[in-house]
Short mmCIF file of the C-alpha atoms (twelve columns), coordinates in Angstrom:
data_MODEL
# 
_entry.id   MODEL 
# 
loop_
_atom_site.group_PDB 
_atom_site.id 
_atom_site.type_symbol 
_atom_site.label_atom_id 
_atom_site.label_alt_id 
_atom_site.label_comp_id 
_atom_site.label_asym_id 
_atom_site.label_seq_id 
_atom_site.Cartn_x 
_atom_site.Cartn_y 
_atom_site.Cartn_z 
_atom_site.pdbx_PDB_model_num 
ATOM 1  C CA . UNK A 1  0.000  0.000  0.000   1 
ATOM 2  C CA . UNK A 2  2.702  2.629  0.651   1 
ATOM 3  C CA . UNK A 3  4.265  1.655  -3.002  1 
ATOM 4  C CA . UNK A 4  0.801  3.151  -4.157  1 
ATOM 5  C CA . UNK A 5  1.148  5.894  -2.438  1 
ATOM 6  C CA . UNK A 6  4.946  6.907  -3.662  1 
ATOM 7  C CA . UNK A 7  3.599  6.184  -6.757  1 
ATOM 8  C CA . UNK A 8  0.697  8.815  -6.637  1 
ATOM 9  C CA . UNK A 9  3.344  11.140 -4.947  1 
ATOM 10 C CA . UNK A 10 5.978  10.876 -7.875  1 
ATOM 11 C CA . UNK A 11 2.984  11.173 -10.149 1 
ATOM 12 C CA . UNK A 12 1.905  13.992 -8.990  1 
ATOM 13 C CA . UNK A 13 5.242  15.860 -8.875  1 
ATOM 14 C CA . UNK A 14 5.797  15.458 -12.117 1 
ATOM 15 C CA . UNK A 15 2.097  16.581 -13.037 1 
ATOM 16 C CA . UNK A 16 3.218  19.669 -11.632 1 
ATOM 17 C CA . UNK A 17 6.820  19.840 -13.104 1 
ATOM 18 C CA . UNK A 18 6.011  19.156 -16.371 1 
ATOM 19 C CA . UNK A 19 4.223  22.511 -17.677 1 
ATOM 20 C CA . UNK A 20 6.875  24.541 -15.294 1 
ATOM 21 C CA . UNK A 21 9.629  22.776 -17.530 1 
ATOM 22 C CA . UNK A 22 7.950  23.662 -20.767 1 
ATOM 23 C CA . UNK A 23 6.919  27.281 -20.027 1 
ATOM 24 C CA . UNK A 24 10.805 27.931 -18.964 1 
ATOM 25 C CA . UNK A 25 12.096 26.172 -22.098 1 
ATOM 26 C CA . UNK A 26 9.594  28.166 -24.550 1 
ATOM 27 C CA . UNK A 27 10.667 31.237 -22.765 1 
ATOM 28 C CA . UNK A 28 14.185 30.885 -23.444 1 
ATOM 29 C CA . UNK A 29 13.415 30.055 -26.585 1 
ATOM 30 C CA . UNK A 30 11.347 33.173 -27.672 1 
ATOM 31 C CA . UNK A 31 14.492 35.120 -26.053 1 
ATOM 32 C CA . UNK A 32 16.334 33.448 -28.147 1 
ATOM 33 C CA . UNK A 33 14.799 34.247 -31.201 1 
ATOM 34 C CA . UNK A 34 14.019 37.962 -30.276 1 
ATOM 35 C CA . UNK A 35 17.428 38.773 -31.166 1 
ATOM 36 C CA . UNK A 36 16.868 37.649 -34.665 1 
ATOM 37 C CA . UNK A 37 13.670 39.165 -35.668 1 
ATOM 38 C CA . UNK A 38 14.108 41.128 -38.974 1 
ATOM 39 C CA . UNK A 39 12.474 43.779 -40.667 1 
ATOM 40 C CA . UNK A 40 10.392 43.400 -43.746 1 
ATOM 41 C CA . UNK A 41 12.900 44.170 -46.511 1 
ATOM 42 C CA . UNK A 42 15.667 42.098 -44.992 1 
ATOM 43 C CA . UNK A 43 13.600 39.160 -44.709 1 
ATOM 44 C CA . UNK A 44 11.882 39.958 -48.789 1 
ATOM 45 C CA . UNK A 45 15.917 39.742 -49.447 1 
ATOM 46 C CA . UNK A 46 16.261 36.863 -47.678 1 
ATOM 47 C CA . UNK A 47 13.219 34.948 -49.189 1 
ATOM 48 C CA . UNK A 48 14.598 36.191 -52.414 1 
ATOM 49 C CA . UNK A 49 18.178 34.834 -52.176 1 
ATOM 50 C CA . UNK A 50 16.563 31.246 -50.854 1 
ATOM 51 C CA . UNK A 51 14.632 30.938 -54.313 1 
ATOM 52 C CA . UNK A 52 16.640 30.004 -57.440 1 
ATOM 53 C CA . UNK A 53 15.150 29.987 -60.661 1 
ATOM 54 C CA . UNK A 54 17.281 27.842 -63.096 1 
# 
């Protein structure tokens, strides 16, 4: 009976962990990626310079 009960502890922990993990790892992310935003025409330059037409 107290196996059940560790179980439903350890369960629960990680119930709670689990989104706390997720929101820090999307927030470093979108810090991240802040540094990179561009503006319009450098990204219509960038789009441009992907695309080859042969």
């Amino acid at each position: 009976m107290a196996g059940v009960g560790v179980l439903f502890v350890l369960l629960l922990v990680l119930a709670l962990a689990a989104p706390l993990v997720l929101y820090v790892l999307v927030r470093d992310e979108r810090e991240r990626d802040a540094a990179n935003v561009a503006d319009r025409e450098a990204a219509e330059r960038a789009a441009r310079r992907d695309t080859r037409e042969d």
